[in-house]
C-alpha positions as CSV (number, residue, x, y, z in Angstrom):
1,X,76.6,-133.0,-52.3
2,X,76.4,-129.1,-51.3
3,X,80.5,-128.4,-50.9
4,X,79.3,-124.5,-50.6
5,X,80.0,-123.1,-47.0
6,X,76.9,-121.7,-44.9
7,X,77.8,-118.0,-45.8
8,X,78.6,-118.7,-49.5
9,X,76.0,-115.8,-50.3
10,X,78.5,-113.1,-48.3
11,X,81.5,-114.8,-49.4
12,X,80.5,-114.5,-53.3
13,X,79.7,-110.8,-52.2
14,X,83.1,-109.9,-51.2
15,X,84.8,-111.4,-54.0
16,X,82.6,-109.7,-56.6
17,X,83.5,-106.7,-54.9
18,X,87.2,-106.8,-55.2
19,X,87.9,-108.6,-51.6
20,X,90.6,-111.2,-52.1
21,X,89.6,-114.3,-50.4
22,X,92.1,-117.1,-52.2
23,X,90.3,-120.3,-50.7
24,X,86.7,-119.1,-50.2
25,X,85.8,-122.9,-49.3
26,X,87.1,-122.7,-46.2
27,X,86.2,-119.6,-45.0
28,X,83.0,-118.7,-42.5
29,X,81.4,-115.6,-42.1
30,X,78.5,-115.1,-39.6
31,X,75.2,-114.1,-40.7
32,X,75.1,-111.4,-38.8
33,X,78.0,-109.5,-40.2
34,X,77.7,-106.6,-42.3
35,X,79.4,-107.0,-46.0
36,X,78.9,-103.5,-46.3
37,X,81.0,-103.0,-43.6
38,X,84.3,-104.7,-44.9
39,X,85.7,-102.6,-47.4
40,X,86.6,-103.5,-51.2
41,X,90.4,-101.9,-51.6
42,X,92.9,-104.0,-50.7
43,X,91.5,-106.1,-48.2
44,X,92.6,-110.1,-48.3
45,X,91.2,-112.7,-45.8
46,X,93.4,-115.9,-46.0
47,X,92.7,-119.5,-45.8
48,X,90.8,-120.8,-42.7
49,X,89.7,-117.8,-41.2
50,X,86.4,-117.0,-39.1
51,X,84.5,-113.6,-39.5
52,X,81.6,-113.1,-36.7
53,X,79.4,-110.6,-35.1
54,X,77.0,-107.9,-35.9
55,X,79.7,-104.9,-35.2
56,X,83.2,-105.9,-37.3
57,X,84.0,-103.6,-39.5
58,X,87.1,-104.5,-42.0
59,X,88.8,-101.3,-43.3
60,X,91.1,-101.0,-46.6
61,X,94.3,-102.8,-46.8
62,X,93.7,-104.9,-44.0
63,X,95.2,-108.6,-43.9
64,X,93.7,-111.4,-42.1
65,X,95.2,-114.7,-41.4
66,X,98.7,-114.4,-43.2
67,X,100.5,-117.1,-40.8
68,X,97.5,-118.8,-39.4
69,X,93.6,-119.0,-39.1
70,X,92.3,-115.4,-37.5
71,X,88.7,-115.4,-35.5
72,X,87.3,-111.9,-35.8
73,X,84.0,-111.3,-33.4
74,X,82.7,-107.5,-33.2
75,X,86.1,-106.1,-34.5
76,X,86.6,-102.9,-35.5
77,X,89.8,-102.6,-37.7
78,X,91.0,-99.7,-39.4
79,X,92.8,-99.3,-42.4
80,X,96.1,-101.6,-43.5
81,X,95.7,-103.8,-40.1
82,X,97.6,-107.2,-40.2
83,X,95.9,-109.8,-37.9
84,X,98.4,-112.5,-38.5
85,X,97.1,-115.6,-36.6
86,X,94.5,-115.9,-33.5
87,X,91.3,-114.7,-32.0
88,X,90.4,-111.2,-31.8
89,X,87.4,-109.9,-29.5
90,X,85.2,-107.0,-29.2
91,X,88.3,-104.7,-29.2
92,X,89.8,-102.0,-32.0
93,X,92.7,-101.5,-33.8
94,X,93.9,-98.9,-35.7
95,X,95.3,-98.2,-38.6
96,X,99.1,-100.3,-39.4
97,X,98.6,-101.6,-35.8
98,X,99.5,-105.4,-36.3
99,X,99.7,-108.9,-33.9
100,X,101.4,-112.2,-34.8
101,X,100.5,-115.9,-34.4
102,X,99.0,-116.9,-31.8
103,X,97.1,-113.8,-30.6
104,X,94.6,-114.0,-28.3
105,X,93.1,-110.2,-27.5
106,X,89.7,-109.9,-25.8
107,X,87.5,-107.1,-24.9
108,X,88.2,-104.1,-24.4
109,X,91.5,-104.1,-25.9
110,X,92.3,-101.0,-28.3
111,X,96.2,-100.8,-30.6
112,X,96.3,-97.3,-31.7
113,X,98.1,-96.6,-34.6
114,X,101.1,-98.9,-35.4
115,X,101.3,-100.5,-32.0
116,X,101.3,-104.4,-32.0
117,X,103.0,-107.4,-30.7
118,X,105.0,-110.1,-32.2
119,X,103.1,-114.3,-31.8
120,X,101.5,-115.5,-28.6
121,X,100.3,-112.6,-26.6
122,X,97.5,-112.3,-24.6
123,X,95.6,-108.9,-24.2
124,X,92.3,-107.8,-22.3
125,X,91.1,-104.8,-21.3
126,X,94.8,-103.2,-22.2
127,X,94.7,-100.1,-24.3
128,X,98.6,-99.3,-26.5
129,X,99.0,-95.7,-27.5
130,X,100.5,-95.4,-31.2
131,X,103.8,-97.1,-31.8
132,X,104.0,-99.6,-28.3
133,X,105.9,-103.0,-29.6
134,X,105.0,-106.4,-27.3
135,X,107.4,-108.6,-28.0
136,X,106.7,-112.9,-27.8
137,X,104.8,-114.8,-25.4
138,X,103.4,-112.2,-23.5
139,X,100.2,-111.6,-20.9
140,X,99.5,-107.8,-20.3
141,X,96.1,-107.6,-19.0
142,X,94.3,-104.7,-17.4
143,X,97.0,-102.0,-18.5
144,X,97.3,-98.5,-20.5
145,X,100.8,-98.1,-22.4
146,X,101.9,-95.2,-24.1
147,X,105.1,-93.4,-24.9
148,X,107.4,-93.4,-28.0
149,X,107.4,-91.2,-31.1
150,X,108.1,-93.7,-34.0
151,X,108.3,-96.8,-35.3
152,X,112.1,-96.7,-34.4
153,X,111.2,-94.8,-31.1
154,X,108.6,-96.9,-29.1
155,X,107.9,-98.1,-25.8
156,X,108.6,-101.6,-25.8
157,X,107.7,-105.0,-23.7
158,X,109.8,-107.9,-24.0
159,X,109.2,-111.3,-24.6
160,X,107.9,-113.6,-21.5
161,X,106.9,-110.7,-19.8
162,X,103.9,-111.0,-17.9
163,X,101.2,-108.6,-16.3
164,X,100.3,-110.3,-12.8
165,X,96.3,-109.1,-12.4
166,X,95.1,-111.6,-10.0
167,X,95.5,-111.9,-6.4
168,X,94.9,-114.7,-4.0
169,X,92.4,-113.3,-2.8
170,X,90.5,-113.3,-6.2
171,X,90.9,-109.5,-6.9
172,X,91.0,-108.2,-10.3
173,X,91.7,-104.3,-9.2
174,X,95.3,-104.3,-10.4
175,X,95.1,-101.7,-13.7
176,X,98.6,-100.6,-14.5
177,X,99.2,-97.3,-16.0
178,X,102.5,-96.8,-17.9
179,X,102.7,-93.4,-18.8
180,X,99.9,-91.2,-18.5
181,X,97.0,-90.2,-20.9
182,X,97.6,-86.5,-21.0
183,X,101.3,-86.1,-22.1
184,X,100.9,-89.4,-23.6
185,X,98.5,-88.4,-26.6
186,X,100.9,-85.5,-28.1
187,X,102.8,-88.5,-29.0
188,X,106.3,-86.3,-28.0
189,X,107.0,-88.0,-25.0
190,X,110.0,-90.7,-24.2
191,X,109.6,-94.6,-24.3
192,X,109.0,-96.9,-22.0
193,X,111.1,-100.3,-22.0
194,X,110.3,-103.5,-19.9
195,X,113.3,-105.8,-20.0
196,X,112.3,-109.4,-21.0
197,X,111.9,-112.1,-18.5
198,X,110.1,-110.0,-16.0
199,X,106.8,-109.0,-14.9
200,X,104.5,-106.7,-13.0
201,X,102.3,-107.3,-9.9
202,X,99.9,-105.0,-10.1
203,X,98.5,-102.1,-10.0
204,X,101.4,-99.9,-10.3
205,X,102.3,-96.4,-11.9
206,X,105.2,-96.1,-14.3
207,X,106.8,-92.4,-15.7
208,X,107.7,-91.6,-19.4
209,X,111.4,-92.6,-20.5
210,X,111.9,-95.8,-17.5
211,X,114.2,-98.9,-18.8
212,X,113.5,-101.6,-16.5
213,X,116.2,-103.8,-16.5
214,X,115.3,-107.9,-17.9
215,X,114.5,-110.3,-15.5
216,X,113.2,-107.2,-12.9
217,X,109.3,-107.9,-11.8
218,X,107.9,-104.7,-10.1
219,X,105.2,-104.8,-7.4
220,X,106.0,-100.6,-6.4
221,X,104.8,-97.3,-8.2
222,X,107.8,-95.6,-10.6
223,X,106.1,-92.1,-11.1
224,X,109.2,-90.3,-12.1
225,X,110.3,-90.3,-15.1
226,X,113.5,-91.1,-17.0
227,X,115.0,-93.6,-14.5
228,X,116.9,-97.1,-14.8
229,X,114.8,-99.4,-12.6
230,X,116.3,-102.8,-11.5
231,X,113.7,-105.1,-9.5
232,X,113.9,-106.1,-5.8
233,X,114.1,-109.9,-4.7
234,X,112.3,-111.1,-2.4
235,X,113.8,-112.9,0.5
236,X,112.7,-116.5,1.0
237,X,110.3,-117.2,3.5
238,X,107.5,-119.3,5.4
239,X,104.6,-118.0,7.1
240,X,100.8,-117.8,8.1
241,X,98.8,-116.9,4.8
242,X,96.0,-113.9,6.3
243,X,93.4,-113.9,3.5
244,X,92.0,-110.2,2.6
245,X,94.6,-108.3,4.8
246,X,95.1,-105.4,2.3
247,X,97.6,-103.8,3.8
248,X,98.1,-101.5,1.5
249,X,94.3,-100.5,0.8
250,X,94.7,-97.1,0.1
251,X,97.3,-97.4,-2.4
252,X,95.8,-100.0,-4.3
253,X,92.4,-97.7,-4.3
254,X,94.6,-94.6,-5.3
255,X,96.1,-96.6,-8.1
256,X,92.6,-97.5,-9.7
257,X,91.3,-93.9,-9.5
258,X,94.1,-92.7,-11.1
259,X,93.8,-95.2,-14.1
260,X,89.7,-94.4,-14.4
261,X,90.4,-90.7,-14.2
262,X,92.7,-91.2,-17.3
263,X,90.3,-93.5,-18.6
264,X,88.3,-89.8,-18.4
265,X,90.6,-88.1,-20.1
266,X,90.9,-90.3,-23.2
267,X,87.1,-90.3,-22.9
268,X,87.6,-86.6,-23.7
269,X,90.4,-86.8,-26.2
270,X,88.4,-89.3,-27.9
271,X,85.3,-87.4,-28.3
272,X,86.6,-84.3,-29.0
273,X,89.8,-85.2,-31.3
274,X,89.9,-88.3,-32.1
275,X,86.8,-87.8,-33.9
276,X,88.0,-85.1,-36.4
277,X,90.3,-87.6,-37.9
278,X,88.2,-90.4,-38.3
279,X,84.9,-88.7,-39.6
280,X,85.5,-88.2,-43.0
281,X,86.7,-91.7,-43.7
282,X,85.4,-94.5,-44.2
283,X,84.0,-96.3,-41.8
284,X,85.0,-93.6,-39.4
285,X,82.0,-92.9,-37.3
286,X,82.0,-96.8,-36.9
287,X,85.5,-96.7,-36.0
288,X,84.9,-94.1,-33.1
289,X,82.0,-95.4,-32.1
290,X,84.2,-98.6,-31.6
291,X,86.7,-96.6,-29.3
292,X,84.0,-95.2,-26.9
293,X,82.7,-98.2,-26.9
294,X,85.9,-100.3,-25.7
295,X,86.2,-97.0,-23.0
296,X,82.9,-98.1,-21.5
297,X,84.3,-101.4,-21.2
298,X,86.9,-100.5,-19.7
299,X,85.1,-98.8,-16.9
300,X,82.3,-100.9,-16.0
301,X,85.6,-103.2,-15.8
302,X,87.1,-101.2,-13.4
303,X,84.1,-100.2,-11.4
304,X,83.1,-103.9,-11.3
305,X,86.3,-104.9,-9.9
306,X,86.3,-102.1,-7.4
307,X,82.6,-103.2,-6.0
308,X,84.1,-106.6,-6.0
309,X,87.2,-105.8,-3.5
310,X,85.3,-104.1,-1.4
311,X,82.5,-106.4,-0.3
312,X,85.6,-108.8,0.5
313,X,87.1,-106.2,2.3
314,X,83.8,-105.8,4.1
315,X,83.5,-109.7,5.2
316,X,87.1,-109.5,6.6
317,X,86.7,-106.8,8.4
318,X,87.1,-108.9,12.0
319,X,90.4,-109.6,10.5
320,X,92.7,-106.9,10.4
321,X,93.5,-104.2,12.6
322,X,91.3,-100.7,14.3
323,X,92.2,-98.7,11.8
324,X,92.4,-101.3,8.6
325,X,88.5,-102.2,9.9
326,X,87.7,-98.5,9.9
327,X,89.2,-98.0,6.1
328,X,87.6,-101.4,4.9
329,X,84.4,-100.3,6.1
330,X,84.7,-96.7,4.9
331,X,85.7,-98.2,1.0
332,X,82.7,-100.7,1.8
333,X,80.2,-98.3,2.6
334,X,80.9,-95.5,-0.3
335,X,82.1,-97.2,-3.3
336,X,78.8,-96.7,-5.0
337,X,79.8,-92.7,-4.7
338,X,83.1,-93.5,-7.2
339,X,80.9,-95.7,-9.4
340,X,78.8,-92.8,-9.6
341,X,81.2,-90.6,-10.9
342,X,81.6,-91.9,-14.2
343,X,78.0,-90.3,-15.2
344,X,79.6,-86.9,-14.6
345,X,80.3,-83.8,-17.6
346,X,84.1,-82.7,-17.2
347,X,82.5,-80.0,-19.4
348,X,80.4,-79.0,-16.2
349,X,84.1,-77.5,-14.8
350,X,84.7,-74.1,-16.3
351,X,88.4,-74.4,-16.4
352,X,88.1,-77.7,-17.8
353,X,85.8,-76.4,-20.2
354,X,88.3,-73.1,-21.1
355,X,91.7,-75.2,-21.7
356,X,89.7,-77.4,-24.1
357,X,88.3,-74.8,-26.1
358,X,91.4,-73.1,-26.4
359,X,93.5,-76.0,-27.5
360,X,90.5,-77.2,-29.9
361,X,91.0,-73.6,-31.7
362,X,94.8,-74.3,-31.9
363,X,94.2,-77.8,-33.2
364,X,91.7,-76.6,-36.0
365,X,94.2,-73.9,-36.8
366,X,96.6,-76.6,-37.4
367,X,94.2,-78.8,-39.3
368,X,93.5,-76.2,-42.0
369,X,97.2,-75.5,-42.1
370,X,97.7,-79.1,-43.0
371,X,96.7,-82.2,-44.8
372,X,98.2,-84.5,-42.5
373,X,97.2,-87.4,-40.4
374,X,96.6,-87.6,-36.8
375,X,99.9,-88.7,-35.4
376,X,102.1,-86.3,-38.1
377,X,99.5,-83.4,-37.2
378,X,99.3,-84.1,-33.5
379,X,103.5,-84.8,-33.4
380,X,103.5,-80.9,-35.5
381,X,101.7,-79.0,-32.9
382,X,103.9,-76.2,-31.2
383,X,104.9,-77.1,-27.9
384,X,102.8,-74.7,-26.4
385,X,100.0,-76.0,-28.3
386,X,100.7,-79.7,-27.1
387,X,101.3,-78.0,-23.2
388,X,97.8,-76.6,-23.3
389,X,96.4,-80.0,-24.3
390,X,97.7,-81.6,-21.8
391,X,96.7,-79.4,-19.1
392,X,92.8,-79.7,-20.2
393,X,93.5,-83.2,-20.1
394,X,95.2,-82.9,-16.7
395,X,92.8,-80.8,-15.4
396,X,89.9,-84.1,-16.0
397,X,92.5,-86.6,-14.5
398,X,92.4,-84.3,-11.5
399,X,89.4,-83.4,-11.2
400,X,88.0,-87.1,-11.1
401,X,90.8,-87.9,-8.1
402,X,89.3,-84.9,-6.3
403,X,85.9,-86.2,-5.8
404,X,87.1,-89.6,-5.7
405,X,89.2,-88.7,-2.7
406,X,86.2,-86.1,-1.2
407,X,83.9,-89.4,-1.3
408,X,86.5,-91.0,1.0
409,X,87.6,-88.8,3.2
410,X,89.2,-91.7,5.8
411,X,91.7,-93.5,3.4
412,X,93.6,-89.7,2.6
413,X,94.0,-90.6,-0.9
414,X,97.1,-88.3,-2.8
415,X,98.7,-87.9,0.3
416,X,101.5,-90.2,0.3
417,X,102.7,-90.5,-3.2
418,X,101.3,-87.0,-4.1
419,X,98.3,-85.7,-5.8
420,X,98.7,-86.3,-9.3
421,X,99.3,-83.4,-11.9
């Protein structure tokens, strides 16, 4: 009797390369994966674990499967990544970013450096900037998290917290942004902490340096920042159930075109930053390509979702009120125009284009200065230097809001909540 495992031939090619693999019996590699793309220093795959698709790359010092069995599929890890226990899809993570026992993270998901979450979370299309902690039994879905500085400084989500991104009426459009893209990448701003025991409904938009009290579960925006945030109950009640009403339409589309415009900016950081520190490593190029690949995800995501609400809008229309008919149909009619916006050059807008080439020449400056990584050479940069970053990055947040709003006119977008900076 054969006792070898189907992928014995990549499995004796790992260890012969220095890969520890303690039980190789009962490990199972697809044969589409790369070998060549799962690096020989320091890696260790444990007992039981699954390695799939075409696209995982493995980087040095990663550990796989330490507390329990870990499925990989079209991964790509950086360097000194623990995977603990779980399944891991078509998402990226950085290097020292880390999940427990019991993870389940699907696509689109991207941990930046050092982020990670503690056994049984859930993750999808959710992107944690550098340092954000999730603690146990958690759901965050559909959200962008940033804020914190360090390890001993990060935004945090307690346990049995929970990300509500489905409505009755079947909609997915509820992306949650806490923080923002454009301060949050200088990695200087204030964390964010959600109190255990509580939740989100949403899509909502959260400032820098916010403690929301445990037990609290949000269903408003809380743009400003540094404020102690306790959650409203709802009082009890029994009525008539109005499918599709959408009351508050234009806030919910407001919400979403916020989160793709910062979706745009990371874009940008991404492309033009982002890709400095990973080039000269290895597996770099793979590595970004992974991160602009997880972007795109996350937009057709979005966009999807959007085209989704509105053709239910559209066939409750006879529904709702004059002037709720008259926005449904508007949103209806032109959401191909904010679909169409994603094909668009933020280079194409000169001032755009200026505030990134001036704080690309302060960023090289800095890079020849020092030998440091990205988060201590990013966290180094003069405040002035990290101000003009932000305002290129500012300036492709708002100018995707602008013609989101100019293709429709009727809902007013920005002029309730104000036009975002």
């Amino acid at each position: 009797m054969d006792l070898k495992p189907r992928s014995h031939e990549k499995i004796a090619s790992l260890i012969s390369k220095g890969v520890d693999i303690p039980n190789p019996l009962t490990l199972d590699i697809g044969d589409e994966v790369d070998v060549d793309r799962i690096s020989a220093r320091g890696v260790k795959i444990f007992p039981g674990c699954r390695i799939y698709g075409k696209d995982t790359v493995i980087s040095s010092g990663t550990q796989i499967g330490r507390e329990a069995p870990v499925t990989i599929e079209d991964c790509q890890i950086g360097q000194d990544v623990e995977l603990k226990g779980g399944y891991f899809s078509k998402s990226v993570f950085l290097d020292k970013s880390n999940m427990g026992l019991g993870a389940h993270v699907r696509e689109g998901s991207i941990l930046e450096e050092e982020a990670g979450g503690a056994h049984c979370v859930g993750l999808k299309q959710t992107i944690l900037f550098p340092f954000v902690t999730l603690g146990s039994l958690i759901n965050l879905c559909d959200c962008l998290m940033a804020g914190g500085t360090s390890r001993k400084n990060h935004s945090e989500v307690g346990s049995s917290y929970i990300h509500f991104n489905f409505t009755p009426d079947q909609d997915k459009t509820t992306p949650s942004l806490l923080g923002d893209v454009p301060r949050g990448v200088m990695l200087k701003q204030p964390p964010i902490f959600l109190g255990g025991q509580g939740g989100i409904v949403g899509p909502i938009r959260m400032g820098f340096g916010n403690v929301v009290s445990a037990g609290s579960v949000l269903r408003k925006d809380y743009p400003d920042d540094n404020k102690l945030i306790v959650g409203e109950t709802h009082k009890g009640c029994v009525k008539d159930f109005l499918p599709a009403l959408y009351p508050n339409l234009p806030r919910i589309i407001e919400n979403n075109i916020i989160y793709l415009a910062n979706l745009s900016a990371l874009e940008e950081w991404y492309i033009h930053v982002r890709k400095l520190f990973l080039e000269g490593r290895e597996f770099g190029p793979l590595l970004h390509a992974g991160l602009l690949d997880k972007l795109s995800l996350a937009r057709k995501e979005r966009l999807k979702r959007l085209e989704a609400m509105a053709k239910t809008a559209i066939r409750s229309v006879s529904s709702t009120s004059e002037k709720g008919a008259l926005l449904k149909k508007e949103f209806g009619s032109r959401v191909n125009e904010i679909q169409g916006l994603s094909k668009l050059d933020p280079a194409s807008d000169a001032k755009v284009l200026s505030c990134r080439q001036e704080f690309l020449a302060h960023l090289e400056r800095a890079m020849q200065d020092k030998s440091g990584g990205y988060i201590e050479t990013i966290q180094g940069l003069p405040a002035d230097v990290s101000a003009s970053g932000t305002k290129w990055l500012e300036c492709v947040a708002a100018n995707y809001c602008k013609l989101a709003s100019a293709a429709l006119p009727g809902l007013q977008l920005f002029k309730v909540q104000g036009f975002p900076k």
